[in-house]
C-alpha positions in Angstrom: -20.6 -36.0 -3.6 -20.4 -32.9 -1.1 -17.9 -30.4 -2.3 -16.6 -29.9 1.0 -15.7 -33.4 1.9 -14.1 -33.6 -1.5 -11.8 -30.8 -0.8 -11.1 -32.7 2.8 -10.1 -35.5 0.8 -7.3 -33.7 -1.5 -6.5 -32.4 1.4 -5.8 -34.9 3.0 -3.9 -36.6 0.0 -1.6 -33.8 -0.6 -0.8 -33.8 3.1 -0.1 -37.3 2.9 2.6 -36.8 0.6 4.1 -34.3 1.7 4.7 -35.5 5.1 5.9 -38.6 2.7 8.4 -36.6 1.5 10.0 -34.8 4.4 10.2 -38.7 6.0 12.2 -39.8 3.2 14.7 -37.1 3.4 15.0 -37.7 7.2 16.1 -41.4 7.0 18.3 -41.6 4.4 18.6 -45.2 3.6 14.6 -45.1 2.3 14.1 -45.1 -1.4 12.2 -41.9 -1.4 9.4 -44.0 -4.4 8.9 -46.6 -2.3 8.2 -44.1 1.0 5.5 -42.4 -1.3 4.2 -45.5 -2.7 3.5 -47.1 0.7 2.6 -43.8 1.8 -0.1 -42.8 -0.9 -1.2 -46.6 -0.5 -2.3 -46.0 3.0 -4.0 -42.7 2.5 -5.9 -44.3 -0.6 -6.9 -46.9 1.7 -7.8 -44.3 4.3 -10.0 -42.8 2.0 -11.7 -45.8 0.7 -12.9 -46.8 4.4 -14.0 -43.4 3.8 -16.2 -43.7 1.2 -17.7 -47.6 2.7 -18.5 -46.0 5.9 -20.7 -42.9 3.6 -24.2 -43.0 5.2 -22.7 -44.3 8.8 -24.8 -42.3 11.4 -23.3 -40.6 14.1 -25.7 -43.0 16.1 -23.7 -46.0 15.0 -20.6 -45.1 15.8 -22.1 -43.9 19.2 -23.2 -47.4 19.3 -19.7 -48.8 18.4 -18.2 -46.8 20.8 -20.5 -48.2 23.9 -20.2 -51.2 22.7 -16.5 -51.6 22.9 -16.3 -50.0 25.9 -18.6 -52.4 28.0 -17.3 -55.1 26.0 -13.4 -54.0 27.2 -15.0 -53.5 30.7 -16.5 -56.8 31.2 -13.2 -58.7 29.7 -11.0 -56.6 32.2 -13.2 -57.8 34.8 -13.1 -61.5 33.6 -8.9 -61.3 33.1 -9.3 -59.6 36.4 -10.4 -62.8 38.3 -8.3 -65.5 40.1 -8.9 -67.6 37.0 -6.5 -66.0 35.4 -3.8 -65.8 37.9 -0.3 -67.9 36.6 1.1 -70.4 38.9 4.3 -70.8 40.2 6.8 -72.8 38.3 4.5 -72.9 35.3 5.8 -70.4 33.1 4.6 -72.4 29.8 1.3 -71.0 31.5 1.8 -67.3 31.3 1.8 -67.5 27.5 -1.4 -69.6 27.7 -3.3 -66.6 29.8 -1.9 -64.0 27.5 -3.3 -65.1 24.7 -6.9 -66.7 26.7 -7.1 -62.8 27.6 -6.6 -61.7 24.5 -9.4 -63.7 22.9 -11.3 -62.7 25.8 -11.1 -59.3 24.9 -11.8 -59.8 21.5 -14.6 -62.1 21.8 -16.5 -59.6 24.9 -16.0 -56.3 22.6 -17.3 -57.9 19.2 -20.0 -59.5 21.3 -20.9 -55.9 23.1 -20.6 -53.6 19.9 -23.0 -56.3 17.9 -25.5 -55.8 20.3 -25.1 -52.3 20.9 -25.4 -51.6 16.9 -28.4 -53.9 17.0 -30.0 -51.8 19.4 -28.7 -48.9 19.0 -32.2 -47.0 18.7 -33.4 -48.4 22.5 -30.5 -46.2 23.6 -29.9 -42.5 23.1 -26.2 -41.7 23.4 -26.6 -38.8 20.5 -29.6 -37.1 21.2 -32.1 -36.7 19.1 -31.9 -39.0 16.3 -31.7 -35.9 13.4 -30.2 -33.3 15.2 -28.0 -31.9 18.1 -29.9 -30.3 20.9 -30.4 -31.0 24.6 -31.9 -34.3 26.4 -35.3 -32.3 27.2 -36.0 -30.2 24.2 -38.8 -31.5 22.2 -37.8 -32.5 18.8 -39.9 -32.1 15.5 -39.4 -35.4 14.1 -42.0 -38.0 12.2 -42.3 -41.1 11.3 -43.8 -41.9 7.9 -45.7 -44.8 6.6 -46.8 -46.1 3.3 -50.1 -44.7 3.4 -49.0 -41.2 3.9 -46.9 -41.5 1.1 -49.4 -43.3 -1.5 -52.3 -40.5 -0.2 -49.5 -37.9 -2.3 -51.4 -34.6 0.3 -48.3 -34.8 2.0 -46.1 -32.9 -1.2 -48.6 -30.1 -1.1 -48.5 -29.6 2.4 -45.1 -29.9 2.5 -44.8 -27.2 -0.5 -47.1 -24.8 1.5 -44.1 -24.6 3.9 -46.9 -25.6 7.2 -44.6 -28.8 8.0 -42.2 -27.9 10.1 -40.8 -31.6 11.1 -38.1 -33.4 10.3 -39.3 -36.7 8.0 -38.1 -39.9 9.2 -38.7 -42.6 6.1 -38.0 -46.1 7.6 -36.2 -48.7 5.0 -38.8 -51.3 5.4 -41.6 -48.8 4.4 -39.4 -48.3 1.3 -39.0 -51.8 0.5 -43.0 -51.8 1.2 -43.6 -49.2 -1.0 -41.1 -50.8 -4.2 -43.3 -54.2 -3.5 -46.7 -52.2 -4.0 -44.8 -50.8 -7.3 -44.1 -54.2 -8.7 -47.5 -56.1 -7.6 -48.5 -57.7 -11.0 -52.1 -55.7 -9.9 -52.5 -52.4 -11.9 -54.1 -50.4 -9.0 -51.5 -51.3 -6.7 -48.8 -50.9 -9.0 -50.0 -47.3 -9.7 -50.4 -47.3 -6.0 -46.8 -47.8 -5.4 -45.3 -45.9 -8.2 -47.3 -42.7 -7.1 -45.8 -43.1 -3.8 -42.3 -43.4 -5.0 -43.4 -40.2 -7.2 -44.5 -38.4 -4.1 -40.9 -39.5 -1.9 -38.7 -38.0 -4.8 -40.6 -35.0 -5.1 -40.5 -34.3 -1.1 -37.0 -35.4 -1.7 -36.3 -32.3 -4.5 -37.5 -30.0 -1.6 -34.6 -28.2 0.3 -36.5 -26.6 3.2 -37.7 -30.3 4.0 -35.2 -32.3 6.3 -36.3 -36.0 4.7 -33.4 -39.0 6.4 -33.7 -42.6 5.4 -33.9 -45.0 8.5 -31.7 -47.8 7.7 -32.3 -49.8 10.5 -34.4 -52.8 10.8 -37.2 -53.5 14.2 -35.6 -56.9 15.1 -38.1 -59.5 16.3 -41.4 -58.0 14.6 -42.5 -58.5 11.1 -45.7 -56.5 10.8 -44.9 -53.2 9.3 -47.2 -51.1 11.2 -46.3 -52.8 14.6 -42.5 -51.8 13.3 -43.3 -48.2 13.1 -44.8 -48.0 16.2 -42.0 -49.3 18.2 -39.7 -46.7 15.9 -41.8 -43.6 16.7 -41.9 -44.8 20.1 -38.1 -45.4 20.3 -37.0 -42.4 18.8 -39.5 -40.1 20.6 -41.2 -39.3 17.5 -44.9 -38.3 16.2 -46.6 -41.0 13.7 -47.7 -39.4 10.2 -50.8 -42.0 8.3 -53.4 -41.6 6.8 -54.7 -45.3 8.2 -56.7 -44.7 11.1 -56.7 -48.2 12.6 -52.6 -47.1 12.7 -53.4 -43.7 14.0 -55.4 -45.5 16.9 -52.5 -48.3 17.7 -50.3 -45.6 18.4 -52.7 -43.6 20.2 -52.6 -46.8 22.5 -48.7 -46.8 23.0 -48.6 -43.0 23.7 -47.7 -41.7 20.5 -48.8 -38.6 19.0 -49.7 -38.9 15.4 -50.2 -36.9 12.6 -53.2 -37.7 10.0 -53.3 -36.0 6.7 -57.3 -37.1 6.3 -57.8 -35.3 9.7 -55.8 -31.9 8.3 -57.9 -31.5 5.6 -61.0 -31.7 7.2 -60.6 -29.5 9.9 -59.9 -26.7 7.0 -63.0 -27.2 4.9 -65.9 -25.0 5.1 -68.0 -26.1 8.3 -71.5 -26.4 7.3 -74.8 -26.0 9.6 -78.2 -25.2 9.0 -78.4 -21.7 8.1 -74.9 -21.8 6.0 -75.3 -20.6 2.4 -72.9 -21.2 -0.2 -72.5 -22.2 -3.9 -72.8 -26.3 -5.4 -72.6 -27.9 -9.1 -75.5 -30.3 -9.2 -74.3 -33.2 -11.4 -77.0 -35.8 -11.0 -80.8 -36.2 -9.9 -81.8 -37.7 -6.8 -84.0 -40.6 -5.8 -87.0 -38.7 -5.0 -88.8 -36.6 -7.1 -87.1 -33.3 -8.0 -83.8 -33.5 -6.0 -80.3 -33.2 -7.5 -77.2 -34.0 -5.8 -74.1 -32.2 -5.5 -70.5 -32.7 -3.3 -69.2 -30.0 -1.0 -65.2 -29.8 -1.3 -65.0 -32.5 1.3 -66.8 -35.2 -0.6 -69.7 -34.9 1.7 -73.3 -35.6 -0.5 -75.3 -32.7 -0.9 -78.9 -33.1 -1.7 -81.1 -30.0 -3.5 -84.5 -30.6 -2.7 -86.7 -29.7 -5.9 -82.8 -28.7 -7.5 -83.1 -31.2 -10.8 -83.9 -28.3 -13.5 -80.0 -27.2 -12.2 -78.5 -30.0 -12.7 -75.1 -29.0 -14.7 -75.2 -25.7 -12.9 -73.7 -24.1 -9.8 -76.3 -22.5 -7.8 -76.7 -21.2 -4.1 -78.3 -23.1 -1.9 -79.0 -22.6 1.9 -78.7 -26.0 4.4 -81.6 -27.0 6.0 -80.4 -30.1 7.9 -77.1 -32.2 8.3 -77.4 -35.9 9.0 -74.7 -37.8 10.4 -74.1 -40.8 8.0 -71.2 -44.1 7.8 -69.1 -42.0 5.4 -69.4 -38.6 7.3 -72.7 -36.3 6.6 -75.6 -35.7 4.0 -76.4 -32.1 3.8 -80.4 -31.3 2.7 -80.6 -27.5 1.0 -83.1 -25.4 -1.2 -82.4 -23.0 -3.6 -81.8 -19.8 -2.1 -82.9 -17.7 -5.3 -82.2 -14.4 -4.4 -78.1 -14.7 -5.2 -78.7 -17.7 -7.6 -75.6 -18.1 -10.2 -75.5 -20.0 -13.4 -72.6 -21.2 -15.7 -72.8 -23.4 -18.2 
């Protein structure tokens, strides 16, 4: 519990009874037990709404707010009407319309604040979503999906101190990520539990702004369709790692962030001419090559390189051919700054 809201909270008690006190010695013919009974009843109950409402957003109650507001408004105007006028002579009749406006008002303001809490992110009465600032600053905030989290790049990245948003974790992609945990499947289970791993760790990080999106996308079951409308809603970027996401938001206008993307663009780029050091850990097809992997995973093939193999040696490219899983690199030994180890 926060420190400061339990100090509020004493606070608050030992006001309570104090101000229980100086009312029983004001009207006399109270039994000053009884004044601080009922009175320390109704604080305690004070403070348990307190502690059920823990986790209400700021949003919500904006929401509640609106809500009873038009729903007031549009019973006023309803009571307002002829209809409700009383008739002469009738005045059984004026109880009737008290009480048929009175359930007007009740039914139009729980009707109004539903609908306003069930759509509380299409509207933006506290702007943004994570914190205060004006209607037409930019906010850092992102969206995260499952496959961020299972990837596990995002901890590091977040540890380097280079991401500088606010993370936005939806509930469903929670719930998504505890089902993966529990598939009776191994690899998805280790799947699952690595990105639960990866969520408490960013958690554990206090430079990292990480809020749980309790709120449902009503009317779509499809998770990733349910993140897009989020992101989109809450004018926020989209951070995956699944490209065929990263290009549905694209579609709707929605920046993304991609983690696969990021690491990338900070490897080594590699031409013809570029020399640098390889391991060779297996031969090739043909006759005297060896293969090795640049830091990317791209295949790097050592023509004539198979008495290396086990070895780091240097190597200069002579071609780079586009292939399905990125590039194949082609080298020869460049012998004059050849290194072993062994």
């Amino acid at each position: 519990m926060n420190k400061t809201i339990l100090i509020v909270r004493v606070f608050f008690l030992l006001v309570s009874l104090l101000g229980c006190l100086l009312l029983s010695y004001v009207i006399d013919d109270w039994d000053i037990l009884f004044v601080v009974f009922v009175g320390m009843s109704v604080a305690a109950l004070v403070i348990l709404t307190d502690v059920l409402l823990e986790g209400f957003s700021l949003r919500g109650l904006s929401a509640i707010t609106f809500g009873l507001a038009i729903g007031g408004l549009i019973a006023y105007l309803i009571s307002s009407s002829p209809l409700f006028e009383p008739l002469e002579g009738d005045p059984d009749l004026a109880e009737t319309l008290f009480l048929s406006r009175l359930s007007l008002y009740i039914i139009s303001m729980y009707l109004a604040t539903v609908v306003a809490l069930r759509g509380r992110d299409e509207f933006n009465l506290v702007i943004p979503y994570v914190r205060f600032s004006a209607q037409n600053v930019e906010t850092s905030v992102v969206v995260v999906d499952t496959s961020a989290l299972i990837d596990g790049r995002i901890a590091a990245i977040c540890e380097s101190r280079w991401f500088g948003y606010a993370m936005i974790v939806p509930r469903f992609v929670l719930d998504e990520l505890q089902a993966v945990a529990d598939s009776s499947d191994s690899s998805r289970k280790e799947k699952g539990r690595k990105g639960l791993d990866v969520l408490n760790r960013i958690r554990k990080m206090k430079h990292i702004d990480l809020r749980i999106h309790e709120s449902d996308v009503p009317g779509r079951d499809v998770v990733d369709s349910k993140l897009v409308y989020l992101a989109e809603s809450m004018k926020a970027k989209l951070l995956t790692t699944d490209y065929n996401l990263a290009k549905l938001a694209e579609f709707h206008g929605i920046e993304w962030l991609n983690i696969t993307s990021l690491v990338k663009s900070l490897n080594q780029e590699v031409s013809v001419g570029t020399r640098l050091n390889v391991e060779l850990i297996r031969a090739g097809k043909d006759s005297g090559q060896a293969i090795g992997y640049l830091p990317d995973g791209s295949m790097l093939v050592v023509n004539n390189g198979r008495k290396w193999i086990g070895r780091e040696i240097r190597v200069e490219v002579d071609s780079v051919v586009p292939s399905s899983g990125g590039k194949m690199v082609f080298a020869t030994h460049y012998p004059d700054v050849a290194t072993s180890r062994p």
